[in-house]
LUMTORMI-975836 format. One record per residue (C-alpha): residue in one letter; x, y, z. Coordinates in steps of 0.001 Angstrom, whole numbers, plus 500000, padded with zeros to 6 digits. Example, Ala and Ser with C-alpha at 12.3 -4.5 7.8 and 13.67 -1.06 7.14 Angstrom:
2
a512300495500507800/s513670498940507140/
//
This chain:
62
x535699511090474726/x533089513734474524/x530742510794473315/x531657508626475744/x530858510666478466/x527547512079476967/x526492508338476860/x527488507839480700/x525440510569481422/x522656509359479419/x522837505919481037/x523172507289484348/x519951509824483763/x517808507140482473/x519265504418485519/x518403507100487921/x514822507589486890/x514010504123485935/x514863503205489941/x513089506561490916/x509960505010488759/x510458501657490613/x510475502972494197/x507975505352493223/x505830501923491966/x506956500100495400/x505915502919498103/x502700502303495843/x501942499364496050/x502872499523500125/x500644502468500679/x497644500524498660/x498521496920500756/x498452499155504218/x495396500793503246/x493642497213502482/x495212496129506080/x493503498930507522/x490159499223505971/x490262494828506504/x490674495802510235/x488049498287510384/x485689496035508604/x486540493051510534/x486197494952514134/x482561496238513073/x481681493171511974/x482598491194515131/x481005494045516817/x478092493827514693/x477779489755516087/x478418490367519814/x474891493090519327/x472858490459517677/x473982487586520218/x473156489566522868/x469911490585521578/x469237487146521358/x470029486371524714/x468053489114525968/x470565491234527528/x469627494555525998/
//
């Protein structure tokens, strides 16, 4: 009995940090995407920003 239970808690211990691991690995992996989302945005609005300068420099409006 005294087995038994030591094993339960085993199992449970190593459940518990093997899905601590995984959400740990998750909120990664969602931090790192958002971060790309962001930095894409940034880099995308400069950019376009970056075109509408050089188009109207060409045109002659500034």
């Amino acid at each position: 009995m005294i087995c038994a239970r030591r094993s339960y808690k085993e199992a449970f211990r190593i459940i518990s940090s093997s899905s601590f691991l995984i959400a740990d690995h998750v909120l990664f992996i969602a931090f790192n995407l958002w971060l790309k989302s962001l930095t894409f945005t940034f880099y995308h609005q400069i950019r376009i920003s970056c075109l509408e300068l050089t188009k109207n420099k060409k045109a002659g409006y500034n």
